[in-house]
N, CA, C and O of each residue as an XYZ file, in Angstrom:
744
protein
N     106.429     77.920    107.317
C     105.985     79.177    107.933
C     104.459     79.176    107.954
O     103.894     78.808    106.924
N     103.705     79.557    109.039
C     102.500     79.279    109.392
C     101.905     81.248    108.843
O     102.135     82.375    109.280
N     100.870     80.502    107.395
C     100.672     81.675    106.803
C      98.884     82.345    107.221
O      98.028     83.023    106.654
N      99.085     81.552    108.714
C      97.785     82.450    109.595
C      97.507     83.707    109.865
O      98.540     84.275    110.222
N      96.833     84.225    109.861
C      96.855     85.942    110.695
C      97.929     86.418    111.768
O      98.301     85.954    112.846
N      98.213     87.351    111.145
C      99.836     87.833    111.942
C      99.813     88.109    113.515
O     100.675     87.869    114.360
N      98.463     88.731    113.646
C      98.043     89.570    114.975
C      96.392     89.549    115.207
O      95.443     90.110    114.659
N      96.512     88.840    116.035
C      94.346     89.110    116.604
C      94.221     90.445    117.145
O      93.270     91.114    116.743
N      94.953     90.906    117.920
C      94.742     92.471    118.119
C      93.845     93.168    117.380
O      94.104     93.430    116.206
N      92.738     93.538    117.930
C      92.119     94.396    117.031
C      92.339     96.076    117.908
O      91.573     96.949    117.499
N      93.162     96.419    118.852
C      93.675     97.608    119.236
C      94.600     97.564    120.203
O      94.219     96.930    121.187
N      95.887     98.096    120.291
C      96.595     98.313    120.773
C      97.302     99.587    121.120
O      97.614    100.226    120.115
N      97.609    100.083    122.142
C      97.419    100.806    122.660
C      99.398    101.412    123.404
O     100.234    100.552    123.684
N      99.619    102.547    123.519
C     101.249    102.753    123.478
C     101.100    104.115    124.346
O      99.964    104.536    124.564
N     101.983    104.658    124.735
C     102.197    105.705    125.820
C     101.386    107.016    125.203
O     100.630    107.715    125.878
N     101.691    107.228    123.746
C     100.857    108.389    122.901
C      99.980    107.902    121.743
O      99.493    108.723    120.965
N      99.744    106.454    121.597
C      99.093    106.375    121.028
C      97.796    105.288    120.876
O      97.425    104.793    121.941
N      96.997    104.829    119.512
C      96.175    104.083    119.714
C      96.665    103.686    118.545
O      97.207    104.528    117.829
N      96.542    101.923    117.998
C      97.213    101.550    117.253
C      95.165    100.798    116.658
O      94.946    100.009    117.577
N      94.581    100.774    116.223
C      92.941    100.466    116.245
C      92.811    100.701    114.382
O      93.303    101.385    113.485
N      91.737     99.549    114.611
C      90.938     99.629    112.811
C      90.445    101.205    112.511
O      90.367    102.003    113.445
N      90.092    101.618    111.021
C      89.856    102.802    110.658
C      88.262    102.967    111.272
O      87.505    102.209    111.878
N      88.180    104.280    110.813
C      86.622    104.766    111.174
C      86.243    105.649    110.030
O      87.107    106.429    109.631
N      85.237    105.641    109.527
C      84.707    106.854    108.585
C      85.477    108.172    108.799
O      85.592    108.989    107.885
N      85.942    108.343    109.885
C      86.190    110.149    110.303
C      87.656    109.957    109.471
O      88.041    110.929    108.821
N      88.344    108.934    109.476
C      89.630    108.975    108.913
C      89.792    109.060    107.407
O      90.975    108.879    107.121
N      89.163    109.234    106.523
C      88.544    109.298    105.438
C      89.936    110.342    105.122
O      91.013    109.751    105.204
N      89.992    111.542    104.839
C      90.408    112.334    104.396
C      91.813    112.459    104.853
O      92.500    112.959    103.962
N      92.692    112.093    106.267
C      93.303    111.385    106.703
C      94.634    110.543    105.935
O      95.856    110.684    105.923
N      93.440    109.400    105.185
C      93.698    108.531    104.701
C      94.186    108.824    103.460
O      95.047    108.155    102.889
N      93.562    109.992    102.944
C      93.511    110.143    101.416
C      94.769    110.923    100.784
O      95.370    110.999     99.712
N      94.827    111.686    102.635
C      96.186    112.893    102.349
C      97.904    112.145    102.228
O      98.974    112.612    101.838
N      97.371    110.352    102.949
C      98.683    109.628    103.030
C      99.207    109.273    101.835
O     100.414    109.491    101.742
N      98.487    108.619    100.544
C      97.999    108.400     99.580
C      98.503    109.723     98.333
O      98.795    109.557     97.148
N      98.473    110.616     98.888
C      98.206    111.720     97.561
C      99.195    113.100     98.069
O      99.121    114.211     97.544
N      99.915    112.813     98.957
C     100.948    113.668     99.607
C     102.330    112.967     98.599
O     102.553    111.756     98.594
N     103.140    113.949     97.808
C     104.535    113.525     97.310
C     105.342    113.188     98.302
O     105.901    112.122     98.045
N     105.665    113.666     99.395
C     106.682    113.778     99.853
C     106.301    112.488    101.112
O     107.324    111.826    101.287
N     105.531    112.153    101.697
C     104.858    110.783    101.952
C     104.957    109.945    101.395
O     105.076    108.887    102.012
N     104.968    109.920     99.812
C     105.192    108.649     98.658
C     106.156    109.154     97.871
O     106.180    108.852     96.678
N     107.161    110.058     98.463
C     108.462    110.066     97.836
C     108.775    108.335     97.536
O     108.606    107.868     96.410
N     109.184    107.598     98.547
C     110.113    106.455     98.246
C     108.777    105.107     97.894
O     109.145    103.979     97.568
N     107.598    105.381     97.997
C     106.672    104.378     97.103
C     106.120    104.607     96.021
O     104.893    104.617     96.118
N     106.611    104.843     94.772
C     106.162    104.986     93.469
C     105.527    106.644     93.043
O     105.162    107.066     91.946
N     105.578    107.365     94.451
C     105.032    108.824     93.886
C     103.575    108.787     94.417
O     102.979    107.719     94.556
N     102.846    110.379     94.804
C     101.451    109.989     94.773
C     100.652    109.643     94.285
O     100.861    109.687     93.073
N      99.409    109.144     94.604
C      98.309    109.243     93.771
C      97.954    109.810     93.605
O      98.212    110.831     94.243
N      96.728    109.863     92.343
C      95.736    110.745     92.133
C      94.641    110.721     93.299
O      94.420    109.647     93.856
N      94.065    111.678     93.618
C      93.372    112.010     94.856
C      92.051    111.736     94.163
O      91.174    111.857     95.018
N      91.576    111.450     93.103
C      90.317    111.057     92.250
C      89.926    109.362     92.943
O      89.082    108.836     93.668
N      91.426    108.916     91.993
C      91.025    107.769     92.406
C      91.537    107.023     93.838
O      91.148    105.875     94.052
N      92.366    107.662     94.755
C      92.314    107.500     95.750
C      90.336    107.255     96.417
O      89.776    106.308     96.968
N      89.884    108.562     96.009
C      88.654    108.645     96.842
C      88.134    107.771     95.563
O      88.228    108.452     94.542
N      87.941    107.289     95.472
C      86.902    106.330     94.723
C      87.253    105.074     94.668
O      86.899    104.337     93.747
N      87.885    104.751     95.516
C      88.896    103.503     95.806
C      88.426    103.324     97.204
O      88.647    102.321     97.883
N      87.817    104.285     97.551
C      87.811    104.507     98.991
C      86.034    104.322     99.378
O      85.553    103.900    100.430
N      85.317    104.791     98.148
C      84.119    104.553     98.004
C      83.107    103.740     97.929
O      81.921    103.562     98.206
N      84.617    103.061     97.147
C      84.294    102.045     96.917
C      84.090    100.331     97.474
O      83.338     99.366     97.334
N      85.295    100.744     98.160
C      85.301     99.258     99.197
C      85.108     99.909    100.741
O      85.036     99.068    101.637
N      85.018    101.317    101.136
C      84.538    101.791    102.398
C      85.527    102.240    103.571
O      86.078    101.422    104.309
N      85.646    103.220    103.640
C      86.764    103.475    104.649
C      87.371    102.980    105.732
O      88.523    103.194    106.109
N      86.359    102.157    106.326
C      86.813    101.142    107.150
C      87.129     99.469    106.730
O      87.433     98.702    107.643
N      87.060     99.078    105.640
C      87.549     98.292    104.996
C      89.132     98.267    105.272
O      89.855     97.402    105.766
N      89.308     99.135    104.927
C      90.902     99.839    104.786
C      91.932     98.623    106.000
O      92.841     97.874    105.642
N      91.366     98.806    107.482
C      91.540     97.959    108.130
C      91.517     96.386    108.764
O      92.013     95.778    109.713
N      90.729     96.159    107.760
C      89.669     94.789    108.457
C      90.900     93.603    108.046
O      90.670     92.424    108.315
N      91.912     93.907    107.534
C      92.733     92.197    107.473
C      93.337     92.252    108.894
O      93.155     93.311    109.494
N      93.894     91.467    109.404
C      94.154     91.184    111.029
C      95.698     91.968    110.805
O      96.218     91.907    109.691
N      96.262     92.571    111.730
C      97.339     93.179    111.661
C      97.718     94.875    111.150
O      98.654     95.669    111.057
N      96.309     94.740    110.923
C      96.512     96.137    109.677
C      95.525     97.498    110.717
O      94.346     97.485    111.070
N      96.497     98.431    110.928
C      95.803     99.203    112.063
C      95.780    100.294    111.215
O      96.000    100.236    110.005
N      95.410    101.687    112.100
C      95.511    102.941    111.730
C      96.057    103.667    112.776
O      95.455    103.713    113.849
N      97.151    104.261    112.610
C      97.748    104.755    113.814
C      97.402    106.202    114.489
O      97.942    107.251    114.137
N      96.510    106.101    115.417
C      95.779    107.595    116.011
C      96.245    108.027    117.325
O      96.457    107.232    118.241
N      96.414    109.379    117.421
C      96.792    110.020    118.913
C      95.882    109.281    120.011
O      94.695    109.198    119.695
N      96.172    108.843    120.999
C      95.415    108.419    122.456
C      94.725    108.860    122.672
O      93.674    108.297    122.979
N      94.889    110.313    122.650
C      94.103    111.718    123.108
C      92.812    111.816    122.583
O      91.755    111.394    123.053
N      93.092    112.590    121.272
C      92.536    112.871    120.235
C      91.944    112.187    119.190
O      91.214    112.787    118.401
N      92.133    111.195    119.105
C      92.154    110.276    118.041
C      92.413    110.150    116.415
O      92.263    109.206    115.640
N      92.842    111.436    116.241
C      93.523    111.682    115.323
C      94.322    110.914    114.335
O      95.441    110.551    114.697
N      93.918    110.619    113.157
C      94.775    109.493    112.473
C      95.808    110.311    112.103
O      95.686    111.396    111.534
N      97.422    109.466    112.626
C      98.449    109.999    112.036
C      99.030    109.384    110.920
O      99.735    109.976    110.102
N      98.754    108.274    110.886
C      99.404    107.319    109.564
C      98.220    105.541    109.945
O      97.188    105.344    110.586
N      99.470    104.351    108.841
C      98.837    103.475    108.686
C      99.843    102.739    109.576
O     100.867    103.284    109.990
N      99.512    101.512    109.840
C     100.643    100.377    110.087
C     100.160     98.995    109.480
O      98.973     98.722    109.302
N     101.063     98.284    109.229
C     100.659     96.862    108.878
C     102.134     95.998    109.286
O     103.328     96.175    109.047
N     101.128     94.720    110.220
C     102.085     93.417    110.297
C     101.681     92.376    109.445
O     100.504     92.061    109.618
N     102.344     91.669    108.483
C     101.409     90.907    107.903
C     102.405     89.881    107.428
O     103.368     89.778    108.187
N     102.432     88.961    106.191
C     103.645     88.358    105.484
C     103.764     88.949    104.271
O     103.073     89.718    103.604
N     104.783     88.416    104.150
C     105.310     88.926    102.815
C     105.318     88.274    101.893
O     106.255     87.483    101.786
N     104.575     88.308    101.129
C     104.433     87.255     99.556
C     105.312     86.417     99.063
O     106.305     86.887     98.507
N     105.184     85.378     99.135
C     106.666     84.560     98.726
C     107.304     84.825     97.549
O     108.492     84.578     97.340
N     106.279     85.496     96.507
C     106.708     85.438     95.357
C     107.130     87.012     94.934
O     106.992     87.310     93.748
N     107.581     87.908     95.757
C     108.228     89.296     96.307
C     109.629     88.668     96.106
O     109.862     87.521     96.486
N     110.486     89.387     95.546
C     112.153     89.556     96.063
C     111.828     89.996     97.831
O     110.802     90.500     98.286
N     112.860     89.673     98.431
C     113.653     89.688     99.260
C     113.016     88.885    100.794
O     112.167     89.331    101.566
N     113.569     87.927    100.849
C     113.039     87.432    102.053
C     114.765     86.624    102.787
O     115.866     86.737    102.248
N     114.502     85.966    103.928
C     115.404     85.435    104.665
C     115.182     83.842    105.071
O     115.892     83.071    105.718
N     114.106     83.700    104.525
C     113.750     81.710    104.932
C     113.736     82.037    103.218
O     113.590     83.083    102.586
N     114.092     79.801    102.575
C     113.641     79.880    101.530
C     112.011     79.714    101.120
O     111.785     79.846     99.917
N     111.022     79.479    101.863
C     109.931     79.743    101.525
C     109.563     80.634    101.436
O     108.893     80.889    100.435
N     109.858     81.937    102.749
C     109.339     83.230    102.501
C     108.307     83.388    103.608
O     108.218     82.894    104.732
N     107.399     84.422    102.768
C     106.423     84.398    104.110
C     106.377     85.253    105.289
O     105.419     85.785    105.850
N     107.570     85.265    105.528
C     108.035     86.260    106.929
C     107.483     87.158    107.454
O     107.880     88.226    106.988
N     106.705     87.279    108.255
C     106.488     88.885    108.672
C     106.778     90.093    108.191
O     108.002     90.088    108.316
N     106.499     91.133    107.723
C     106.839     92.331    107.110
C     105.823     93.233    107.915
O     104.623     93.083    108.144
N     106.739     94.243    108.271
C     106.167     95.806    108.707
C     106.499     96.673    107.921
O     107.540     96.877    107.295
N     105.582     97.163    107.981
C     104.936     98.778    106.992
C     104.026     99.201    107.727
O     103.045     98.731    108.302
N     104.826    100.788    107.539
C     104.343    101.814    108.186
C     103.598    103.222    106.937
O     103.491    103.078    105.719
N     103.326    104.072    107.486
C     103.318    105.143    106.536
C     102.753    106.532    108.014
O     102.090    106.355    109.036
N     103.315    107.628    107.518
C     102.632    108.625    108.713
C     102.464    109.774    107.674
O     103.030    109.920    106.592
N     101.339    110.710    108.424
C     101.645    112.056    107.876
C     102.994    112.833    107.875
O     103.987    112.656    108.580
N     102.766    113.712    106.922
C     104.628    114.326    107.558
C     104.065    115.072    108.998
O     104.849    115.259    109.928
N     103.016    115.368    109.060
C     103.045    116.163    110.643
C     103.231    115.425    111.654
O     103.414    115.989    112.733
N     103.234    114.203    111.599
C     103.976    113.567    112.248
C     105.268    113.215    112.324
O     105.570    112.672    113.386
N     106.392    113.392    111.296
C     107.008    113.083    111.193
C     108.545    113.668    112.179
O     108.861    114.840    112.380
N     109.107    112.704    112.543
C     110.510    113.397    113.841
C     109.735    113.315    114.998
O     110.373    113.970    115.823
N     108.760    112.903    115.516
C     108.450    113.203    117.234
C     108.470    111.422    117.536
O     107.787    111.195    118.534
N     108.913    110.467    117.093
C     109.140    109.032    117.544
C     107.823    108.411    117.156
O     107.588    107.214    117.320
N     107.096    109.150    116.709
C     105.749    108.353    116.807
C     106.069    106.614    115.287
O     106.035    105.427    115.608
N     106.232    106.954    114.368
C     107.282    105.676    113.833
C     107.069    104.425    114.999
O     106.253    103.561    115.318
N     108.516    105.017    115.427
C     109.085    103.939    116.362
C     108.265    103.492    117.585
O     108.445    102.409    118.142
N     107.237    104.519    118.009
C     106.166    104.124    119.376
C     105.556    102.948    118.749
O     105.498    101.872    119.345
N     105.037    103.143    117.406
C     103.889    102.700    116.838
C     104.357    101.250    116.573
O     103.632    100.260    116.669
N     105.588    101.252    116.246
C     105.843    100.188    115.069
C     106.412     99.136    116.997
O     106.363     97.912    117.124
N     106.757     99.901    117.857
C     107.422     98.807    118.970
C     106.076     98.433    119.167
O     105.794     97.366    118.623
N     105.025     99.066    119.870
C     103.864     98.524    120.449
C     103.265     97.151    119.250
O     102.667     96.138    119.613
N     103.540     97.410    118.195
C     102.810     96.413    117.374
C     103.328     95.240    117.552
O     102.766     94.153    117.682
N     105.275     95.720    117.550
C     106.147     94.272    117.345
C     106.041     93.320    118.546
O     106.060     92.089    118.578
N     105.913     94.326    119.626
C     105.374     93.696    121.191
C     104.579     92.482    121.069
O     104.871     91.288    120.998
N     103.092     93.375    121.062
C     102.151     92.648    121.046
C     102.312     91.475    120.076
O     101.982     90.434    120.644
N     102.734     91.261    118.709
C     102.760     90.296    118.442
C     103.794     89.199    118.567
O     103.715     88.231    117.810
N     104.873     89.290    119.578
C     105.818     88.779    120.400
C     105.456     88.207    121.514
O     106.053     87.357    122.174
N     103.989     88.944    121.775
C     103.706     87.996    122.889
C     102.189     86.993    122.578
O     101.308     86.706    123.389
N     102.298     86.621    121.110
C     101.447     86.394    120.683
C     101.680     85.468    119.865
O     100.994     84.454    119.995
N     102.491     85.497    118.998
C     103.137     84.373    118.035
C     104.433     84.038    117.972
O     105.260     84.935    118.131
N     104.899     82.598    117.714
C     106.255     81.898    117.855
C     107.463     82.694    117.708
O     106.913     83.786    117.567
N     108.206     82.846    117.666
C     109.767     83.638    117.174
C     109.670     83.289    115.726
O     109.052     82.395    115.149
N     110.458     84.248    115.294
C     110.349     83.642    113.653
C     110.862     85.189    113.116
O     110.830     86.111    113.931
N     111.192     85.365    112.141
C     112.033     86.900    111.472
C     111.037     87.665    111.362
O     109.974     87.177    111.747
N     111.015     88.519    111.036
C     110.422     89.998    111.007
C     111.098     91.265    110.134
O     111.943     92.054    110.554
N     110.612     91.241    109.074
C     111.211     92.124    108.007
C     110.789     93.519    107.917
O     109.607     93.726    108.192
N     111.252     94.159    107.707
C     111.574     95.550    106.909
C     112.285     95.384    105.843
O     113.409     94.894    105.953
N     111.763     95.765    104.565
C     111.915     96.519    103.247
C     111.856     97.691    102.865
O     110.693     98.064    103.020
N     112.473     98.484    102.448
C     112.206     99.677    102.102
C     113.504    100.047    100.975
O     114.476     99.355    100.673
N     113.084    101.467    100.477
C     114.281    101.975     99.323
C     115.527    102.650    100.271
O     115.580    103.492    101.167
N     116.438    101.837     99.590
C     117.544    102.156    100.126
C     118.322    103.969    100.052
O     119.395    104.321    100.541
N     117.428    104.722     99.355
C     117.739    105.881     99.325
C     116.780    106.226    100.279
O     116.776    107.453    100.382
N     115.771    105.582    101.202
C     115.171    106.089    102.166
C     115.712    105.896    103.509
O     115.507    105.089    104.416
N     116.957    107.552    103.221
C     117.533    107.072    104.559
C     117.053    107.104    105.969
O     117.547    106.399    106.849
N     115.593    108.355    106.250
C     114.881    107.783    107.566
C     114.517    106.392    107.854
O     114.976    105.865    108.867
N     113.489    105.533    106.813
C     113.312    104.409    107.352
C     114.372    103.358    107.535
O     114.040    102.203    107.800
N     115.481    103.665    107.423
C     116.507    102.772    107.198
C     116.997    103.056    108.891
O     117.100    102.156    109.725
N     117.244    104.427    109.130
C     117.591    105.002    110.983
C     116.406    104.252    111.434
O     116.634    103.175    111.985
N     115.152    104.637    111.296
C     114.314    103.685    112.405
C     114.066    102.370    112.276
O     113.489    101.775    113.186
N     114.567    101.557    110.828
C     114.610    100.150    111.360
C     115.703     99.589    112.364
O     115.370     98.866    113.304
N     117.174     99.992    112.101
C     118.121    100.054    113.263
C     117.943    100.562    114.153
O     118.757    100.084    114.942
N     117.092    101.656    114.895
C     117.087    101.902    115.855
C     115.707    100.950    116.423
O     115.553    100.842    117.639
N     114.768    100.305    115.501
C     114.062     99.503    116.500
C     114.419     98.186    116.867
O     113.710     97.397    117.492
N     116.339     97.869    116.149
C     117.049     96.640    116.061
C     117.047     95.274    114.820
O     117.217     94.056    114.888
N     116.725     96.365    113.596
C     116.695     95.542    112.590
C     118.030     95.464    111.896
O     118.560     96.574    111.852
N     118.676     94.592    111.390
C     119.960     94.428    110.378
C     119.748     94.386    109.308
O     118.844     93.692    108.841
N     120.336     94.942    108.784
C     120.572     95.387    107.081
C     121.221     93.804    106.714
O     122.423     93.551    106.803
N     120.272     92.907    106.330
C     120.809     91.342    105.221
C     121.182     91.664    104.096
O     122.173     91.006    103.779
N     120.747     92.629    103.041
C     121.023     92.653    101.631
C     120.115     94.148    100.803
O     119.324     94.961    101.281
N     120.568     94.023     99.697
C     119.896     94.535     98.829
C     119.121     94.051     97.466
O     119.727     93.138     96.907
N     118.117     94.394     96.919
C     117.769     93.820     95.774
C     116.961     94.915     94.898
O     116.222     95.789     95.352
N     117.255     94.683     93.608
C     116.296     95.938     91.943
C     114.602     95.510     92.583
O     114.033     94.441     92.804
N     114.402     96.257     92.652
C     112.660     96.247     92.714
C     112.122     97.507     92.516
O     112.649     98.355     93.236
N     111.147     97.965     91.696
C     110.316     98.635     91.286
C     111.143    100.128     91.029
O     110.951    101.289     91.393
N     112.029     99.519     90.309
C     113.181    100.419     89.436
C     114.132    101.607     90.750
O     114.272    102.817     90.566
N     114.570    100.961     91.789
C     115.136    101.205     92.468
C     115.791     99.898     93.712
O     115.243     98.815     93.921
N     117.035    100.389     94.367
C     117.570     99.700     94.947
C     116.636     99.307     96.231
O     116.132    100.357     96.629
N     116.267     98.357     96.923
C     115.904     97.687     98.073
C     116.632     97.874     98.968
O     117.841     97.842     98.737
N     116.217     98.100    100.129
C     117.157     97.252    101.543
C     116.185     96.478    102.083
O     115.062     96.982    102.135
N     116.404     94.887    102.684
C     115.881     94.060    103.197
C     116.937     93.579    104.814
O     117.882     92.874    105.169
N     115.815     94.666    105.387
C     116.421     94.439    107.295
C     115.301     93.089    108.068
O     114.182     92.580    108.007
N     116.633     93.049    108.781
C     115.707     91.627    109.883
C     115.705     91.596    111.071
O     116.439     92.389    111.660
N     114.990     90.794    111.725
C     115.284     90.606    112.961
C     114.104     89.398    113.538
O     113.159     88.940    112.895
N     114.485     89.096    114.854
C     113.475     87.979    115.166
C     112.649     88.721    116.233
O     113.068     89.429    117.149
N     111.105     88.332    115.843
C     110.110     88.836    116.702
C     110.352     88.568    118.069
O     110.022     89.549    118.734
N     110.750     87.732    118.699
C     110.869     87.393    120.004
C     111.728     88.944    120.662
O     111.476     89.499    121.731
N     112.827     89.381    119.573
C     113.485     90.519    120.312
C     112.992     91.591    121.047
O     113.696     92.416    121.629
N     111.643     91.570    121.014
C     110.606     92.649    120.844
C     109.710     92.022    122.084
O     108.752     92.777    122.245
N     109.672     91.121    122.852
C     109.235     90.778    123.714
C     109.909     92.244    125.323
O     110.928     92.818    125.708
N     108.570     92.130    125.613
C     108.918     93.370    126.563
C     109.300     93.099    128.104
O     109.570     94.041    128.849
């Protein structure tokens, strides 16, 4: 598995949205994704909003973006940050993958809840899988998430991912969905 940069895209662009690196203005944005419970219901709980912002101070708000694949997901319009996205791989040395090396592609998302129910998810996360379908070889494409998270579990099947398995990670059950990037070719 070729463990190069997932996506050169540095913006991409979808019917309502802008898929683009952070900006200073997203600052607070950023901090509410981070330090909202019900946002990090199914990732370990929030943070502290202390060290959120000093985390943030520290390496710079637009940092946040700069690995290749890793956007901030903002209204077209407005520019409004609604959440994060990331295409990237997945650590070989992570439970759950589908090659035995690993590696695979993995998407992660995160939105505000005010975003949450109007498709923006699924706008965000197709325009990404697109673009990098028409960009790099076929090869799987993962989703992970907690299996008691039954939204992300509806929008990985509805963007055509299969439920492969489950696995114990970070004191809860896993689901590990797949699919091959090429499916996503438009």
């Amino acid at each position: 598995m070729d463990p190069s940069p997932t996506l050169s895209a540095m913006e991409i662009t979808s019917g309502r949205l802008r898929l683009r690196k952070a900006h200073d203005a997203d600052r607070d944005g950023l901090i509410e994704l981070q330090t909202d419970p019900q946002v990090r219901l199914y990732l370990g709980g929030p943070r502290p909003r202390s060290v959120v912002e000093q985390y943030l101070e520290a390496i710079g708000t637009t940092s946040i973006t700069h690995n290749p694949g890793t956007f901030v997901i903002a209204d077209k319009t407005t520019d409004r940050l609604f959440g994060t996205l990331v295409l990237d791989r997945r650590s070989a040395d992570l439970p759950g993958h589908v090659t035995e090396e690993g590696g695979e592609l993995e998407l992660t998302y995160l939105l505000r809840r005010e975003a949450w129910g109007a498709g923006l998810a699924f706008e965000a996360a197709t325009a990404a899988l697109r673009a990098a379908a028409d960009e790099l070889p076929d090869q799987p494409v993962l989703v992970v998430t907690q299996t008691a998270n039954e939204r992300s579990l509806k929008l990985a099947a509805r963007l055509g991912f299969q439920c492969m398995s489950t696995f114990e990670a970070h004191g809860a059950e896993q689901t590990l969905a797949a699919s091959n990037l090429h499916s996503f070719k438009a």
